[in-house]
Backbone as a printed PyTorch tensor [residue, N CA C, xyz], in Angstrom:
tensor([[[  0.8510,  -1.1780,   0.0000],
         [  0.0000,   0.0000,   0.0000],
         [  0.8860,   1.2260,   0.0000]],

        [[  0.4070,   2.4380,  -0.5140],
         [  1.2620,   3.5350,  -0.5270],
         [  0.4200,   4.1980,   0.5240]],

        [[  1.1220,   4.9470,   0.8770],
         [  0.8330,   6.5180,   1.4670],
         [ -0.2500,   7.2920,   0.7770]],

        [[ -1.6580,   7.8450,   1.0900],
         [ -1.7910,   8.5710,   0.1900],
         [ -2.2060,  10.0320,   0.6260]],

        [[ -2.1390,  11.7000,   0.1200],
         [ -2.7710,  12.1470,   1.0770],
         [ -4.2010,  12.2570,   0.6570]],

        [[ -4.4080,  13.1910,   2.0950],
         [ -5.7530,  13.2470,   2.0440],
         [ -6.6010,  14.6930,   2.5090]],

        [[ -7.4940,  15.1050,   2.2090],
         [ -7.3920,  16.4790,   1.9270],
         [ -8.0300,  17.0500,   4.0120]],

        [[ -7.8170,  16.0620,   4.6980],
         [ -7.6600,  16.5390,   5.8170],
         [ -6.3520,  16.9580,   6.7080]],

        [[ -5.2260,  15.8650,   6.0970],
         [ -4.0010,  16.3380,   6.2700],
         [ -3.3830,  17.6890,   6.9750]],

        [[ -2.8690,  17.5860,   8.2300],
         [ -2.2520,  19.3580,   8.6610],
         [ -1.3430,  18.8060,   9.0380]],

        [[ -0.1770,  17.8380,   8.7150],
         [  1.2300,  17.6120,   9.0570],
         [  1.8590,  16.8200,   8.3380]],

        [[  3.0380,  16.7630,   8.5110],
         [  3.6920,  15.7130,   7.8430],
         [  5.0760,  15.3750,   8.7020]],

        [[  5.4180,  13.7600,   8.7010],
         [  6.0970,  13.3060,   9.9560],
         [  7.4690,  13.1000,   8.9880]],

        [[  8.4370,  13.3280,   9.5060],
         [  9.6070,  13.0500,   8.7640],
         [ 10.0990,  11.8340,   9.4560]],

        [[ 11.4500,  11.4550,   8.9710],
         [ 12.3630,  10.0790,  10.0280],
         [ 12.5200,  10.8240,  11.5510]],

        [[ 12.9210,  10.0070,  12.5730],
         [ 12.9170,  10.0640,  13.4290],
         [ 14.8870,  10.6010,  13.5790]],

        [[ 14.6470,  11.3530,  14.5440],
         [ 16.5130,  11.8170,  14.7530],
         [ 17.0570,  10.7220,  14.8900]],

        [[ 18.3050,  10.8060,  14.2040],
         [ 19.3210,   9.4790,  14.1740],
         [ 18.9560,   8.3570,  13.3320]],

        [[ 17.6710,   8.8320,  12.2780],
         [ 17.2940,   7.3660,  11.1240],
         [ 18.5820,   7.4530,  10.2420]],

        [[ 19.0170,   6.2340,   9.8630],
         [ 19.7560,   5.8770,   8.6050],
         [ 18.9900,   5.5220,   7.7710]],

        [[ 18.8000,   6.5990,   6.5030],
         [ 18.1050,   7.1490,   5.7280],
         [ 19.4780,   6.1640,   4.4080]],

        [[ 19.9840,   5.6090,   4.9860],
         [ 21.2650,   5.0520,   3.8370],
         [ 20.8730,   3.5520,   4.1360]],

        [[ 20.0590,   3.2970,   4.9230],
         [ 20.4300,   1.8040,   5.6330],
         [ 18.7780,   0.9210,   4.6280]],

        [[ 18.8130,   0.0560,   4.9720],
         [ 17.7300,  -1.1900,   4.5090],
         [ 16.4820,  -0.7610,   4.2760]],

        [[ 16.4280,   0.1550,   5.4030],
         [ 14.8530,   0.4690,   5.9070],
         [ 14.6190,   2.4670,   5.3680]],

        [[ 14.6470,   2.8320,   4.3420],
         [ 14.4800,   4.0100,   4.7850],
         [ 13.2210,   5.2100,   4.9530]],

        [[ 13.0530,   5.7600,   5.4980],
         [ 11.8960,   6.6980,   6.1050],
         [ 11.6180,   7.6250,   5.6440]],

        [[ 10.4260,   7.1890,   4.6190],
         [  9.7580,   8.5000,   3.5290],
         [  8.7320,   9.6940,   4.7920]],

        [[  8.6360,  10.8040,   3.7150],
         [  7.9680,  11.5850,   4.8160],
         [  6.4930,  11.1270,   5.0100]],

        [[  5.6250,  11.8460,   5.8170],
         [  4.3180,  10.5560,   5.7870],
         [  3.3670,  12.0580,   6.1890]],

        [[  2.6260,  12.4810,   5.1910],
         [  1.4400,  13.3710,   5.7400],
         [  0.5000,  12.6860,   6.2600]],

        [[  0.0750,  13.2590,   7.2510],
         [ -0.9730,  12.8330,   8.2670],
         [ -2.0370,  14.0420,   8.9610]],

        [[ -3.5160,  13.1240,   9.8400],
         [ -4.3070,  14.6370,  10.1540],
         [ -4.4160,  14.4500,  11.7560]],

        [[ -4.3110,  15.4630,  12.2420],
         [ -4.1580,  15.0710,  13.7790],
         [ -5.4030,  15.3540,  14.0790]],

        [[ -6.2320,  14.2960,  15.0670],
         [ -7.6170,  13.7920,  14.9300],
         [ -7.4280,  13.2040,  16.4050]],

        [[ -9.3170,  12.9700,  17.1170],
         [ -9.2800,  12.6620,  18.1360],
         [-10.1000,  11.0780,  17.7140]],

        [[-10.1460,  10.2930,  18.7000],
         [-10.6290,   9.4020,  18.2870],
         [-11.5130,   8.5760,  20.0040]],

        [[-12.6180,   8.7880,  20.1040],
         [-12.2230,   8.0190,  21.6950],
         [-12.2510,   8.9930,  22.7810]],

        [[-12.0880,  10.3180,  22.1150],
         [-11.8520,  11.1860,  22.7550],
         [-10.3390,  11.2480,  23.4170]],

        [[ -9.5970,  10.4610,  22.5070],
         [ -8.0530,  10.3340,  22.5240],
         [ -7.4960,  11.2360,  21.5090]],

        [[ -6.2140,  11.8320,  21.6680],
         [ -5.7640,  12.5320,  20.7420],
         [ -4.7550,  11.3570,  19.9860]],

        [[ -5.1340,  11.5970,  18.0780],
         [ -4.5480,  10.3220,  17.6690],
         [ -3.6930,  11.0160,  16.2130]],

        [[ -3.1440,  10.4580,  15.7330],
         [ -2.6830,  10.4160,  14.3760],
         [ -2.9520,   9.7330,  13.2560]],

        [[ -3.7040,  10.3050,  12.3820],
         [ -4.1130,   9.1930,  10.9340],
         [ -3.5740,   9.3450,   9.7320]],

        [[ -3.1870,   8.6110,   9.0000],
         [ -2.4570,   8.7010,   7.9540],
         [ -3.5050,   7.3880,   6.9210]],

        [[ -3.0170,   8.0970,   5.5690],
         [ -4.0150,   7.5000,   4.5740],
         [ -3.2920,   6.3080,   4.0400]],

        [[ -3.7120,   5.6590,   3.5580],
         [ -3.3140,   4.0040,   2.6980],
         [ -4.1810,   3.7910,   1.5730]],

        [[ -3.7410,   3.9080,   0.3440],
         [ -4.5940,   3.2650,  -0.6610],
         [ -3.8690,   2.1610,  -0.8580]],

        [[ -4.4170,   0.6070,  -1.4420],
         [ -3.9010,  -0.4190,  -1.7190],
         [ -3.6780,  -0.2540,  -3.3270]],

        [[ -2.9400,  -1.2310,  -3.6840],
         [ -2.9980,  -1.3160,  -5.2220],
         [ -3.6430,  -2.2860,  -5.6760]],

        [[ -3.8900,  -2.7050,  -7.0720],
         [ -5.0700,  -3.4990,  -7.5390],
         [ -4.4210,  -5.4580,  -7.3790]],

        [[ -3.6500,  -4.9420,  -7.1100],
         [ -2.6100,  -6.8510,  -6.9930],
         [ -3.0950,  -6.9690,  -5.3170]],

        [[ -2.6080,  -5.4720,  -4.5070],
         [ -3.3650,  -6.0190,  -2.9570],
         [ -4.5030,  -6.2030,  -2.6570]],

        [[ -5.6390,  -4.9530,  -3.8130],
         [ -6.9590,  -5.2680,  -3.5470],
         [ -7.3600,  -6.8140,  -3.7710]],

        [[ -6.3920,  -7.6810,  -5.0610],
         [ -7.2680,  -8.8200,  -5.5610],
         [ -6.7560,  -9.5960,  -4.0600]],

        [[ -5.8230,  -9.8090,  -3.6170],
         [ -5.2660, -10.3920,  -2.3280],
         [ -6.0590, -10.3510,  -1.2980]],

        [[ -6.8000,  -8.8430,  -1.0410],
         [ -7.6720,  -9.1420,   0.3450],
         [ -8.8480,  -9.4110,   0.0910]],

        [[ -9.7750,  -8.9570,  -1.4000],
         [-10.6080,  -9.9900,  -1.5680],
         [-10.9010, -11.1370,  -1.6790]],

        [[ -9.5680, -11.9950,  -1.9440],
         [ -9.6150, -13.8460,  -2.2070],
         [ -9.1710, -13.3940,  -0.3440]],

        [[ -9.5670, -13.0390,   0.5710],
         [ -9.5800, -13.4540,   1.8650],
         [ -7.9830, -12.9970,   2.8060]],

        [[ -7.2440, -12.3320,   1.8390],
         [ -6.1430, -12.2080,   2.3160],
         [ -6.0350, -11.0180,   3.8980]],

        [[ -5.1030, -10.4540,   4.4900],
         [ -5.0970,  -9.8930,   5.3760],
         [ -4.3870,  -8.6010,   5.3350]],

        [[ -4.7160,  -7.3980,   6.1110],
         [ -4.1230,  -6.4980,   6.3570],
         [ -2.8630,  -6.5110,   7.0670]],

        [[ -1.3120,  -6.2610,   7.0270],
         [ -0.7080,  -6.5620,   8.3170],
         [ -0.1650,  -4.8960,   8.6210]],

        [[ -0.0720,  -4.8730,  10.0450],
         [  0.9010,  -3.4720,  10.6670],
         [  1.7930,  -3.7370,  11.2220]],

        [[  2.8410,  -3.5780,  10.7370],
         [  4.5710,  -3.4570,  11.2440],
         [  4.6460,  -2.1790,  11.6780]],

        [[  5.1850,  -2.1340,  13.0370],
         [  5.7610,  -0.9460,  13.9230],
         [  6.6620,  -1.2770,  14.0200]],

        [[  8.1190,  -0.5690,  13.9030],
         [  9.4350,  -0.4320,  14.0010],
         [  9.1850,  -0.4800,  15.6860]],

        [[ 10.2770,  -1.6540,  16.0210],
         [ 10.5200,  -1.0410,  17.8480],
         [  9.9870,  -2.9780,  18.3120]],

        [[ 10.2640,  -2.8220,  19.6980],
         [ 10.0960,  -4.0960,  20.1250],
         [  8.5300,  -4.1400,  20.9400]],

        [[  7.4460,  -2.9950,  20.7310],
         [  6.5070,  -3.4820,  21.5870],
         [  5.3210,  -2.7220,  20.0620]],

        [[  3.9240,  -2.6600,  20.8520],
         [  3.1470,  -1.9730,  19.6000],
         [  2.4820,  -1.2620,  20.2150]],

        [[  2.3330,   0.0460,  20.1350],
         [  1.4860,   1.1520,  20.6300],
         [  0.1880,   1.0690,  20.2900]],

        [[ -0.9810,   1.1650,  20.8010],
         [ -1.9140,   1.3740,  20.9000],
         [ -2.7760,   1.9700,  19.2950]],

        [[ -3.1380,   1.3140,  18.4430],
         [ -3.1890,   1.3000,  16.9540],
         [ -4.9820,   0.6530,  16.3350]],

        [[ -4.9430,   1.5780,  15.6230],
         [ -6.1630,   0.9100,  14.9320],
         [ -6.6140,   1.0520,  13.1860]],

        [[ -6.8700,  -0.1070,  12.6230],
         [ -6.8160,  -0.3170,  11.0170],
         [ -8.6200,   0.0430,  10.9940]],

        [[ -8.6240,   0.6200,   9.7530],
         [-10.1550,   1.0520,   9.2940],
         [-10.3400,   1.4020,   7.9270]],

        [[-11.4630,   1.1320,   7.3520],
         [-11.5490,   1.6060,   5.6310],
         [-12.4180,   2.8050,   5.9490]],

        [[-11.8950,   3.5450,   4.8650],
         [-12.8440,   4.9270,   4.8080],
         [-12.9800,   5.4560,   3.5370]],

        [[-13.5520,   6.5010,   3.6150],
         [-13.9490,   7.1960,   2.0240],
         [-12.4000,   8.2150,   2.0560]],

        [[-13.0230,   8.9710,   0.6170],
         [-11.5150,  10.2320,   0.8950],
         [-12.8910,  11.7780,   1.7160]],

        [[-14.1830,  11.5190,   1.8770],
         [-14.6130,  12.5400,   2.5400],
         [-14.9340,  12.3620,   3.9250]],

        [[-14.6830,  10.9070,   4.5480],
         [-14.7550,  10.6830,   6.2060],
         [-13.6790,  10.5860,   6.7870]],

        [[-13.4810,  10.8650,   7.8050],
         [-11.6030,  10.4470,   8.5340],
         [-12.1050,   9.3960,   9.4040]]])
């Protein structure tokens, strides 16, 4: 899936200080809309799939979320339009 934006967007997250931006893994910038959720203050960022992932999760396939780091913060996956957050 790429990144995509979205016309709620008011930030954009760069690498984190000290990323090796040379190394395996590197850290594109990522616009995002800062949003409450829960009445939690949260961060959302957009995902469109492509048509090889769409055919994948329709024959039943799965979404996965990789977080860099050894534990997983508090996270949640959802489909939406481009006019709902």
């Amino acid at each position: 899936m790429r990144p995509t934006q979205h016309p709620s967007n008011n930030r954009v997250l760069g690498a984190p200080p000290g990323w090796n931006q040379g190394g395996e893994l590197p850290c594109s910038a990522l616009a995002i809309t800062d949003a409450t959720q829960g009445g939690m203050p949260c961060v959302v960022s957009f995902w469109r799939p492509d048509a090889a992932e769409l055919a994948l999760l329709n024959a039943g396939g799965l979404v996965a979320l990789s977080i860099v780091g050894g534990t997983m913060p508090p996270a949640s996956v959802f489909a939406t339009n481009e006019e709902t957050l």
